[in-house]
C-alpha positions as CSV (number, residue, x, y, z in Angstrom):
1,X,0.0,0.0,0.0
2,X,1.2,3.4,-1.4
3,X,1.2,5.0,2.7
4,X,-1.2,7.9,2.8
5,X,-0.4,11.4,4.3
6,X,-3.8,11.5,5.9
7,X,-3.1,8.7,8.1
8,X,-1.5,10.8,11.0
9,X,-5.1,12.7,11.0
10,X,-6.6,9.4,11.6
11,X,-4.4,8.7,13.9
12,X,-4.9,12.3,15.7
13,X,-8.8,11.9,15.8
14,X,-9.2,8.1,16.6
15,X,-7.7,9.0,19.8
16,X,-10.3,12.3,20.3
17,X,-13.2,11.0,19.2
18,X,-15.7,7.7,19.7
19,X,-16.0,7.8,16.2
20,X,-14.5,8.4,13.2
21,X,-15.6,9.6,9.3
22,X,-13.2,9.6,6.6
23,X,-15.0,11.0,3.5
24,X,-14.0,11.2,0.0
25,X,-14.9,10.0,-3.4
26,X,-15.5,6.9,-4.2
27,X,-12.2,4.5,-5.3
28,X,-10.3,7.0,-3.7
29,X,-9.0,4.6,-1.2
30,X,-11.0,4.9,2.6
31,X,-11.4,1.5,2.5
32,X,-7.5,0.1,1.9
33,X,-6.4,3.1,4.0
34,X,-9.0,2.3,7.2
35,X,-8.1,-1.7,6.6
36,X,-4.7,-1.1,6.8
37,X,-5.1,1.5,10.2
38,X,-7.1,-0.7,12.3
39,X,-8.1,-4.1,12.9
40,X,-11.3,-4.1,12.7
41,X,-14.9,-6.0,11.4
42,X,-15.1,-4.5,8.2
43,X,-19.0,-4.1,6.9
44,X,-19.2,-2.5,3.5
45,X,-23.6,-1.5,3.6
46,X,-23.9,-1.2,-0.2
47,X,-23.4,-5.3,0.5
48,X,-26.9,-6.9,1.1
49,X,-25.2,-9.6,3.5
50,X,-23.6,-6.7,5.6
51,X,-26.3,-4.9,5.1
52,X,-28.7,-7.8,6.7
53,X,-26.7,-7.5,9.6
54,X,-28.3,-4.4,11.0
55,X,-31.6,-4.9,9.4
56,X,-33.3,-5.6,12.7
57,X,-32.5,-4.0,16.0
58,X,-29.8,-1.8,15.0
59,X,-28.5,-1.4,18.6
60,X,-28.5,-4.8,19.5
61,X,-26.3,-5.0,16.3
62,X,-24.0,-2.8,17.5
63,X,-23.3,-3.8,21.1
64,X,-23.3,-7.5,19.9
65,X,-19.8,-6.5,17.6
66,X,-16.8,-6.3,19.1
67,X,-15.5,-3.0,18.4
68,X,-14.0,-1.4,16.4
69,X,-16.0,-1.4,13.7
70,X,-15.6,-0.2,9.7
71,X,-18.7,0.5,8.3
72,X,-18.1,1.5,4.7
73,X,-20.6,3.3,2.9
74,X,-22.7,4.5,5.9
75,X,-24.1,7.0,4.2
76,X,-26.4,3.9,3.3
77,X,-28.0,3.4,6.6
78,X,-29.4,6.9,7.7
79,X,-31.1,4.9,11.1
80,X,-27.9,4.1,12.0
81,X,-26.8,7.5,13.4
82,X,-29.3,8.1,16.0
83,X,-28.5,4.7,17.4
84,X,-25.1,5.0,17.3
85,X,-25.5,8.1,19.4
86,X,-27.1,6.0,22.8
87,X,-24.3,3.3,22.2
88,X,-21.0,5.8,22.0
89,X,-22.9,7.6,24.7
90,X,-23.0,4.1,27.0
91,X,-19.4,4.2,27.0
92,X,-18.8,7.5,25.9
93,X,-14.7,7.4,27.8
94,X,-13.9,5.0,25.0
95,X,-12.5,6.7,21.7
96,X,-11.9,4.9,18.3
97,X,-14.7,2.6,18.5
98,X,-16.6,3.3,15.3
99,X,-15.5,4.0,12.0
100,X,-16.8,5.2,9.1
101,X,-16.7,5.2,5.2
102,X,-18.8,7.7,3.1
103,X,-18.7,9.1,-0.2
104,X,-21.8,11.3,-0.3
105,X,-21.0,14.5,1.5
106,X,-24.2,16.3,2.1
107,X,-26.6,13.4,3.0
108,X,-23.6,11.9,5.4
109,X,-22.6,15.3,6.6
110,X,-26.2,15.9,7.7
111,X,-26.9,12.6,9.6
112,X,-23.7,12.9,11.5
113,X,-24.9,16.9,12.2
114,X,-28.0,16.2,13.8
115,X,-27.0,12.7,15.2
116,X,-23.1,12.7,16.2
117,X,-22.6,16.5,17.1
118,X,-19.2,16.0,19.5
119,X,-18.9,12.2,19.1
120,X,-17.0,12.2,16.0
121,X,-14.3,13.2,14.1
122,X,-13.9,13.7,10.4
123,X,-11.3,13.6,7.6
124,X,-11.6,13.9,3.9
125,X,-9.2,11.7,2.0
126,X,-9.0,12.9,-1.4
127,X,-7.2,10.7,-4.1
128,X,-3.1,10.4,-4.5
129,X,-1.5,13.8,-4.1
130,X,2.2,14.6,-5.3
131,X,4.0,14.0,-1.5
132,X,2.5,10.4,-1.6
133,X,3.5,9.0,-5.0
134,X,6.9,11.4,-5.6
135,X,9.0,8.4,-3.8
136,X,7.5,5.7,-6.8
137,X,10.5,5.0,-9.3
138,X,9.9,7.2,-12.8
139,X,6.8,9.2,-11.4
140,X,6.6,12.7,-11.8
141,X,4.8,15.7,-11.2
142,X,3.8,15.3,-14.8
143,X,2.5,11.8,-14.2
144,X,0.3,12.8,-11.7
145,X,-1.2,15.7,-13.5
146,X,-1.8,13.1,-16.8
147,X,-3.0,10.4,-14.4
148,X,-4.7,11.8,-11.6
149,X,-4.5,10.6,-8.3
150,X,-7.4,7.8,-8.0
151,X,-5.1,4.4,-7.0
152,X,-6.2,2.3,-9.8
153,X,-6.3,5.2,-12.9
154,X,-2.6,6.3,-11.3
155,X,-1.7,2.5,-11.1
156,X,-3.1,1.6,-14.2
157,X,-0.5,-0.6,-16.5
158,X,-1.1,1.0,-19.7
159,X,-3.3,4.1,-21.7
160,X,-5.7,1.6,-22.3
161,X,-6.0,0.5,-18.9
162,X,-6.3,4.2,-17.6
163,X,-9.7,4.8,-20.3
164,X,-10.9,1.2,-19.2
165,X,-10.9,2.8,-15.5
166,X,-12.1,6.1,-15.9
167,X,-15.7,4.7,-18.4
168,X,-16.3,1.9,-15.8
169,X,-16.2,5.1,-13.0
170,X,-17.9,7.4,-14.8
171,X,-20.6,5.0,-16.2
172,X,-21.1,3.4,-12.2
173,X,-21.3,7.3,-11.2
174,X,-24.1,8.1,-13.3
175,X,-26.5,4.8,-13.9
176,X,-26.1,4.0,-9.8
177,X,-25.1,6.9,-7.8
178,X,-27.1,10.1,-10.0
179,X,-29.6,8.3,-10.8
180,X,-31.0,7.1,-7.6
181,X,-31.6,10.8,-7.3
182,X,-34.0,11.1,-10.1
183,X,-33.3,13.9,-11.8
184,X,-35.0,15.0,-15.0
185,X,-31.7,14.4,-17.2
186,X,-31.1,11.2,-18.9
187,X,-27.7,9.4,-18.2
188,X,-26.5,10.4,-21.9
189,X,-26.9,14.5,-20.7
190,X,-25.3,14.0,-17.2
191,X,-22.7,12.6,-19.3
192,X,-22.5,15.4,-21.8
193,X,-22.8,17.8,-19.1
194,X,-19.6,16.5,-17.4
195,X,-17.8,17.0,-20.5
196,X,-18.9,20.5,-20.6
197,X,-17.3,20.8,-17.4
198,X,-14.2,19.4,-18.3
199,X,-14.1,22.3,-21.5
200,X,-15.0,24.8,-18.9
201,X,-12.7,23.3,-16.2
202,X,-10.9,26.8,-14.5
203,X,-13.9,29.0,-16.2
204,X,-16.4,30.9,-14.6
205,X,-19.5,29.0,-14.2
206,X,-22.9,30.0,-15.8
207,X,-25.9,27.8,-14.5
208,X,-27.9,29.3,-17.2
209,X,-25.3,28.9,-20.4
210,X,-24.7,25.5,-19.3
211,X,-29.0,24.9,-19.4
212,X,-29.2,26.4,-22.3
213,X,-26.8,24.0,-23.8
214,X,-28.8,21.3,-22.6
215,X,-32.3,22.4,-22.6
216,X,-32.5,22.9,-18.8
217,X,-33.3,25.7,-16.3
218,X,-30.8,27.1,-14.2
219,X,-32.0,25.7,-11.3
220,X,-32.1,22.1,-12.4
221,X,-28.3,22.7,-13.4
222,X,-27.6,24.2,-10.2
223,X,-29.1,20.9,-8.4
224,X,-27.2,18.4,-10.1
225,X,-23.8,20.7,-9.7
226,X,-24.7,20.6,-6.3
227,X,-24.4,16.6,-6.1
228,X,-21.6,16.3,-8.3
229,X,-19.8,18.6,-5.3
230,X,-20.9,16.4,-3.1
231,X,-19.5,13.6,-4.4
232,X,-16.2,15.1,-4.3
233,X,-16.0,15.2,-8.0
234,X,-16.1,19.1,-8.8
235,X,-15.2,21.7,-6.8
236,X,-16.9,25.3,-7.1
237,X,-14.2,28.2,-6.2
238,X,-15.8,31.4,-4.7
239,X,-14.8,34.5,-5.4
240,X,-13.2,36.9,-2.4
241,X,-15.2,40.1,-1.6
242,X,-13.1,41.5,1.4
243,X,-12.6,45.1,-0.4
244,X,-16.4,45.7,-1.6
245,X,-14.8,49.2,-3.1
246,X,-13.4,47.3,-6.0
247,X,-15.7,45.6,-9.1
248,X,-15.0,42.1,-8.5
249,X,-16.3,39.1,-10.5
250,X,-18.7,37.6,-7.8
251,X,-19.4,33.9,-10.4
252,X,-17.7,31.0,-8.9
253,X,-15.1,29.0,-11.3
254,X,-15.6,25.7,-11.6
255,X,-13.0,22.7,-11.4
256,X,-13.3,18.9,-12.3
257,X,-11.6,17.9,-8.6
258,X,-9.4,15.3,-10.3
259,X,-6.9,16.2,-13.4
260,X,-7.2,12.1,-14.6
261,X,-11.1,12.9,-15.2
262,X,-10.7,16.0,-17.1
263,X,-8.2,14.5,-19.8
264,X,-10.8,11.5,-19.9
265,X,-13.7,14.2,-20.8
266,X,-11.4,15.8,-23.4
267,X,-9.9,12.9,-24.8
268,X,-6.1,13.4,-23.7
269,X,-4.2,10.3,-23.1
270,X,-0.7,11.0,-23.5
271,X,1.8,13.4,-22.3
272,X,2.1,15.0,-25.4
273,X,-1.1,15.0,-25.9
274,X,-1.8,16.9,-22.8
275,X,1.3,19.7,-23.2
276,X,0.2,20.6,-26.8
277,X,-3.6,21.0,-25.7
278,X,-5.3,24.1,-25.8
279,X,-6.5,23.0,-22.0
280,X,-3.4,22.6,-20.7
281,X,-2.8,25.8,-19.0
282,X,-6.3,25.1,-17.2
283,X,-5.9,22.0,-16.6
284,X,-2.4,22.2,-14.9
285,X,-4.1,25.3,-12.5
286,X,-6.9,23.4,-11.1
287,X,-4.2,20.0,-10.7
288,X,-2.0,22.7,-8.2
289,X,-5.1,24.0,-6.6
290,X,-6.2,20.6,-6.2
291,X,-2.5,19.8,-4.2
292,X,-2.5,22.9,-2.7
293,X,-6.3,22.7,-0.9
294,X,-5.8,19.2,-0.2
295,X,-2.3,19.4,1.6
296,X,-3.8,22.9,3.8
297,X,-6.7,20.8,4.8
298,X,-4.5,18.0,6.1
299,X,-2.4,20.3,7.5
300,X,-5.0,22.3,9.7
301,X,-8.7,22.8,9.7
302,X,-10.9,25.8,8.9
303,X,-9.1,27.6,6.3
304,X,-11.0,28.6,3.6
305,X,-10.4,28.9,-0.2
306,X,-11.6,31.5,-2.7
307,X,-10.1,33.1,-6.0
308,X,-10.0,37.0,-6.6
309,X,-10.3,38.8,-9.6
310,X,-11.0,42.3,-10.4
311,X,-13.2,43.0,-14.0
312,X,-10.0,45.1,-15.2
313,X,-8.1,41.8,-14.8
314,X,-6.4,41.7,-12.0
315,X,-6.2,37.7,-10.7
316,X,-4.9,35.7,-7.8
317,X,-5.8,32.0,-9.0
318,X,-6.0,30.7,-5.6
319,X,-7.0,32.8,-2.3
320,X,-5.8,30.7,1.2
321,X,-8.2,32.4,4.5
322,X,-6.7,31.3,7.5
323,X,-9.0,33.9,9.6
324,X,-6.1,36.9,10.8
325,X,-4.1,35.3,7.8
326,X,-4.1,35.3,4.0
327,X,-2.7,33.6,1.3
328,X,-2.7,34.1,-2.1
């Protein structure tokens, strides 16, 4: 196992806390990472056997298991929160008892909210970034940014193997995970509006042009941006309005999270297809932003992140708010 730079985090909060979430995009790795942390029962609850499990009397379940326990995909059981609650609170001096695996921010974030409030910790694992994979014999920066960082696209064996990965993902995204949402767009436009999203990758984002495109309202394209952010899979940029004086664009830029997805969309493969696209210069900003957010967050919590940008031009690509401190 390539080792993980969020694992001191987990470390850190398994000690705090009763429970523990690590979030993050599917395939990203929460599963191999949490296996390899702790010996644990591992329950994955998109499987209907460990899914049966906790079927019945949920808290029965619970204090019947020797903990810890992984429960992967627990975003899947929404009556397990309150119950977990009464058990962690039955021996509430006891920390890393409970751990748990989500890839659906929202939903996940808002059971824990109303459920877990000072019981758990969380984490977001994202997919590889530079620090983790810069020891591997021949990789470099450049491989990473072709790649991208999820384990079995950055691992893959071969070009082919890398497409194979990425269609299986993005096909699984949209038939299982979008569409259980049922939205008004067929699986053939949530496809075509990623791609748009890839050509606008490090653009300002229009709700409406994007509708327009595709026959939709702004607000049905809001929606469904809204759940591909919280499935980790694009990231919406703010802009920075600390000097309301100036005229500042006040649209949000848009970014596919992972730099392997956006050369899917746009058909890059190779390196030199990549350094002789017209994307490149794009697609190599929201790759650094990408490191840069993702090393911050593991680094300390709270900080936010926002771009600035006048209407005469002026830019800063990536705004760091630390509270009394800020980095651009």
């Amino acid at each position: 196992m390539i080792p993980r730079a969020a694992e001191s985090g987990l470390k850190k909060l398994a000690g705090q806390f009763p429970a523990v979430l690590l979030l993050g995009p599917r395939q990203c790795g929460k599963t191999t990472l949490m296996r390899h942390f702790v010996d644990a029962r591992y329950f994955d609850l998109e499987r209907p056997s460990d899914l049966q499990v906790f079927s019945g009397d949920i808290e029965y379940a619970l204090q019947n298991l020797k903990d810890p326990l992984i429960l992967d995909e627990a975003q899947t059981l929404p009556a397990l929160f309150p119950v977990l609650r009464s058990v962690i609170d039955d021996g509430r001096r006891k920390n890393g008892r409970f751990f748990l695996l989500g890839s659906v921010s929202p939903e996940l974030l808002k059971s824990i909210s109303e459920s877990l409030a000072g019981r758990v910790g969380i984490l977001e694992l994202t997919p590889f970034i530079y620090s983790e994979v810069a020891g591997r014999r021949g990789v470099k920066l450049e491989t990473l940014w072709l790649r991208g960082g999820y384990p079995d696209a950055f691992l893959a064996r071969d070009s082919e193997s890398w497409r194979a990965w990425h269609e299986s993902y993005l096909r699984t995204f949209i038939e299982r995970d979008i569409a259980r949402h049922q939205l008004k767009l067929s699986a053939v436009e949530v496809r075509r509006l990623l791609t748009m999203l890839a050509h606008s990758h490090g653009g300002l984002l229009n709700y409406s042009t994007l509708g327009r495109s595709l026959g939709y309202s702004y607000h049905t394209i809001q929606n469904i941006l809204d759940l591909f952010v919280g499935y980790f899979l694009v990231r919406r940029l703010q802009p920075y309005h600390a000097n309301v004086e100036k005229r500042l664009v006040k649209a949000p830029k848009v970014y596919l999270r992972d730099s392997g997805m956006v050369h899917y969309l746009l058909g890059i493969g190779t390196a030199d297809q990549l350094l002789t696209s017209p994307a490149r210069g794009n697609s190599f900003e929201g790759f650094m932003i990408q490191q840069i957010v993702a090393l911050e967050e593991l680094q300390r919590s709270g900080s936010g992140f926002y771009f600035f940008r006048t209407h005469s031009g002026a830019e800063i690509d990536l705004l760091i708010d630390r509270g009394r401190q800020r980095i651009g």
